[in-house]
C-alpha positions as CSV (number, residue, x, y, z in Angstrom):
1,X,-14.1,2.2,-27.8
2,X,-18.0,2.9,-27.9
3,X,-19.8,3.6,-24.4
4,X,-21.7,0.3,-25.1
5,X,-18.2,-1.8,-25.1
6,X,-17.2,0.4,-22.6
7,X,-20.2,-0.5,-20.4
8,X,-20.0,-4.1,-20.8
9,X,-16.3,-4.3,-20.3
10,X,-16.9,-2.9,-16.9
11,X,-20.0,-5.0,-16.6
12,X,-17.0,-7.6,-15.8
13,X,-16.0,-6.1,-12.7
14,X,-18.3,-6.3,-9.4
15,X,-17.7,-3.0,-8.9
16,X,-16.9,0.3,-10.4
17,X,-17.0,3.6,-8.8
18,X,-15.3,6.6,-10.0
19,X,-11.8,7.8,-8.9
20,X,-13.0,11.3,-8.2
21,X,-15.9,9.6,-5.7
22,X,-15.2,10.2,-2.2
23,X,-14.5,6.9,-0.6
24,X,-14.7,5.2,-3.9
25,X,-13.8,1.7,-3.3
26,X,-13.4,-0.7,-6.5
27,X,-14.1,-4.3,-5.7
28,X,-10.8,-6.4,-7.6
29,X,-11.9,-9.8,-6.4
30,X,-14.8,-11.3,-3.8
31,X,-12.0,-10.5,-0.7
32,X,-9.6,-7.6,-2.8
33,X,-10.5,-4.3,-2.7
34,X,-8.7,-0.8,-4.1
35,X,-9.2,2.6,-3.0
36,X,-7.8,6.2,-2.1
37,X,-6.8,7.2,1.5
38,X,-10.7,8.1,2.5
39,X,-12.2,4.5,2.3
40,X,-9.6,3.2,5.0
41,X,-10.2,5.8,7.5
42,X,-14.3,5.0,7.0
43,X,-14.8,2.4,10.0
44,X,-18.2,1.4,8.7
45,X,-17.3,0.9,4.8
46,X,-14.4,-1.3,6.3
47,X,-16.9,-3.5,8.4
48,X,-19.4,-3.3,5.5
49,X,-16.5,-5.2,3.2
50,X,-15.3,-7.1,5.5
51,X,-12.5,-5.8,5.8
52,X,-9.6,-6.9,8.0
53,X,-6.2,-6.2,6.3
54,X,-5.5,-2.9,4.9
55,X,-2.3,-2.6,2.9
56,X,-1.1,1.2,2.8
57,X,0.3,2.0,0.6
58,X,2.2,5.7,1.2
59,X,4.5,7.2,3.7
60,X,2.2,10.2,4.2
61,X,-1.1,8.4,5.6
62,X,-1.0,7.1,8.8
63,X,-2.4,3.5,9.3
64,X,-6.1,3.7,10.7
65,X,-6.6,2.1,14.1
66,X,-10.0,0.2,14.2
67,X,-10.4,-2.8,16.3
68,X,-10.3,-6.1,14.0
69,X,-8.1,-4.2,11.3
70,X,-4.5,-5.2,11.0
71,X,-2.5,-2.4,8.9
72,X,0.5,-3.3,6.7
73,X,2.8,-0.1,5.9
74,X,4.5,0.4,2.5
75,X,5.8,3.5,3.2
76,X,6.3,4.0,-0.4
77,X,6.7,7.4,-2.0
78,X,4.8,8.1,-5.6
79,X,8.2,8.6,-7.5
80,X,9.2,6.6,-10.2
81,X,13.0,5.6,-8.9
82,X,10.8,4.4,-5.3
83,X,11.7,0.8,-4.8
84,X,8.2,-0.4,-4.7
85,X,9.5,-4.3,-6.2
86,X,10.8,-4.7,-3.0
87,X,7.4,-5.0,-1.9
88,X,5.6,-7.3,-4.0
89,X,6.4,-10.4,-2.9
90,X,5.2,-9.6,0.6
91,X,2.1,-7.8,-0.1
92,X,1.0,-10.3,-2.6
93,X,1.6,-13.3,0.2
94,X,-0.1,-11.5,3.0
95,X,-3.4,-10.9,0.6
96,X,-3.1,-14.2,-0.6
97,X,-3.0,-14.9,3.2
98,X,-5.3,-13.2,4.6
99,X,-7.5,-15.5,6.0
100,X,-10.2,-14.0,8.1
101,X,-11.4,-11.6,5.7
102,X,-11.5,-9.1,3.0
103,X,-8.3,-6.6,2.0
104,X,-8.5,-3.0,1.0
105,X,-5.0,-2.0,-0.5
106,X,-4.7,1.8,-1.1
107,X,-2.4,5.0,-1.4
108,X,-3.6,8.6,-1.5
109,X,-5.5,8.3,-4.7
110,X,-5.9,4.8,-5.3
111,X,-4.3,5.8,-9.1
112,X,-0.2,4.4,-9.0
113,X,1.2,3.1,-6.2
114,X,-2.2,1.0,-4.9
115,X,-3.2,-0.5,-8.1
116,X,0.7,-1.6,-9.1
117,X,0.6,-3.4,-5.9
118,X,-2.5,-5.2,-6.8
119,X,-1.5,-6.1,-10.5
120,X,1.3,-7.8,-8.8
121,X,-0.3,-9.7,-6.6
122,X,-3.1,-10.9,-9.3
123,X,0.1,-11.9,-11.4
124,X,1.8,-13.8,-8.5
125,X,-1.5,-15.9,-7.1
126,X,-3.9,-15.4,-9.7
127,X,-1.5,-16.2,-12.8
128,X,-2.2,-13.4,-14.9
129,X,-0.1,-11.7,-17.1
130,X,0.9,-7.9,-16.6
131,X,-1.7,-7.3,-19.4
132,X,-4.2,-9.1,-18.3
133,X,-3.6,-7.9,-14.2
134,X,-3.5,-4.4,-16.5
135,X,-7.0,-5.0,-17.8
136,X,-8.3,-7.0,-14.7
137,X,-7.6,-3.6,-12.3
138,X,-9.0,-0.9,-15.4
139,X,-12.2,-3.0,-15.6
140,X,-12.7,-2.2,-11.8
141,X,-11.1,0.9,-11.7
142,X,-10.6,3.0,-14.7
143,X,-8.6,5.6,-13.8
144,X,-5.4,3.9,-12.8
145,X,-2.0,5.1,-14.0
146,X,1.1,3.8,-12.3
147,X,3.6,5.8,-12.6
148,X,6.2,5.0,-15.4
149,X,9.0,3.5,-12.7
150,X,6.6,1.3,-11.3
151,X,5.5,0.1,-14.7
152,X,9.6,-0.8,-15.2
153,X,8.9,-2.8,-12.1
154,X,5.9,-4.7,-13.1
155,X,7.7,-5.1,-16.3
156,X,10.8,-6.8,-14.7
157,X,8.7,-8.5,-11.7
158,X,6.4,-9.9,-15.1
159,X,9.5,-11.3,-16.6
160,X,10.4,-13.1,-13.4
161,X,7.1,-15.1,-13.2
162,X,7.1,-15.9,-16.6
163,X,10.2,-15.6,-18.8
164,X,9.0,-12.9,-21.4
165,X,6.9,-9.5,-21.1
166,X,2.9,-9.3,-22.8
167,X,2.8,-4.9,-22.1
168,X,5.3,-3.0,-24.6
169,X,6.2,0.4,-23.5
170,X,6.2,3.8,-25.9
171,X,7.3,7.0,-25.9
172,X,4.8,9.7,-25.8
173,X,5.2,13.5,-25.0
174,X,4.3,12.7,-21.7
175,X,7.5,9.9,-21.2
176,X,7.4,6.5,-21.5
177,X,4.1,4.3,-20.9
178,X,2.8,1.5,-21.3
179,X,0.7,1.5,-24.5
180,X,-2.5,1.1,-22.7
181,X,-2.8,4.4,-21.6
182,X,-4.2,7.0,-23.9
183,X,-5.3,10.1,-23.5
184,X,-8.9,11.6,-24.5
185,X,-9.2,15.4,-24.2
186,X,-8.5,16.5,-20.6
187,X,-9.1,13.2,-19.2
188,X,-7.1,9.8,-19.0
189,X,-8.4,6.2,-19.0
190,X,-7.2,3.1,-18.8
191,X,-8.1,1.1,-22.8
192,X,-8.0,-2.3,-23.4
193,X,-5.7,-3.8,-25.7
C-alpha cells in the first residue's frame, strides 16, 4: 500500500493517533472511543470527549474513579483460551446504551483485548461484518492485533450474526491470523483487504 492510500484510508477515521502516543485515544465513532490504560486515568481527556462510560477491559487496571464516570469491568486476561465472547453481548448493549455520553473502551495497550471488544460491538449495532468492523477499527487505530483466540471468537460471534464468516484465517510462522495482518520489517500494521 503507498503512504498516499495509506493517508487517505485513514483520512476516513476522525481520529488517528499512534499506539505508542501516551494517552493516545482513537476516535471509532462520534460517542466510541479506544485507547490504552493512560487515557482513562486522564480526568481531563475524559471530560474533554465526553466521556461517561468506560469499558475496561483487563484484570490488572483498576477502574478510575471520577465523578460522572460509570466503569464496566471485563476482567479479561490477554490469553487466547480467555473467554472474552462471554462478553460481547453485554459490552456491545451498554455502548449501544449509553445514553448520556461518549464511551472510551480500553485494555493496557489498546492493541487485543479493547479493539475485539469494539469490532463486536460495531458488528452487533452497526451491522458490519468482521471485515469490515476489521477495517473500520485499523482506519482509526492502526496498530491493532487481537490476539489469535479472540479472533476465533469474532470468527464464531461473526457467524452467529450472520450465518457465514467474510475474514479467512492462515498460518504463518507466527500462528494462525487473520490474513489482514502482515508484517513489514520490525513493525506490524493492520492492511486492508
Amino acid at each position: 500500500m503507498s503512504l498516499l492510500a495509506f493517508r487517505t484510508q485513514s483520512l476516513r477515521c476522525l481520529l488517528t493517533v499512534s499506539i505508542l502516543a501516551p494517552m493516545s485515544v482513537s476516535q471509532i465513532t462520534p460517542t466510541l472511543f479506544l485507547s490504552g490504560v493512560d487515557a482513562a486515568m486522564n480526568k481531563a481527556l475524559l471530560s474533554h470527549r465526553g466521556i461517561t462510560l468506560i469499558i475496561n477491559a483487563s484484570p490488572e487496571h483498576i477502574c478510575p474513579e471520577h465523578q460522572g464516570v460509570e466503569c464496566l469491568r471485563v476482567p479479561i486476561s490477554d490469553v487466547p483460551h480467555a473467554p472474552l465472547t462471554d462478553h460481547f453481548e453485554n459490552v456491545a448493549e451498554r455502548i449501544h446504551n449509553n445514553p448520556t455520553g461518549s464511551t472510551l473502551v480500553h485494555c493496557s495497550a489498546g492493541r487485543s483485548r479493547s479493539p475485539a471488544l469494539v469490532m463486536a460491538y460495531l458488528m452487533r449495532y452497526k451491522g458490519v461484518t468482521l471485515h469490515q468492523a476489521h477495517d473500520w477499527v485499523c482506519d482509526c487505530r492502526p496498530h491493532i492485533r487481537p490476539n489469535a483466540g479472540f479472533w476465533r471468537q469474532l470468527l464464531d460471534y461473526e457467524k452467529k450474526l450472520y450465518g457465514k464468516n467474510t475474514v479467512k484465517m492462515i498460518a504463518t510462522p507466527l500462528g494462525v491470523l487473520p490474513e489482514a495482518i502482515v508484517s513489514e520489517g520490525d513493525s506490524e500494521r493492520c492492511l486492508s483487504w
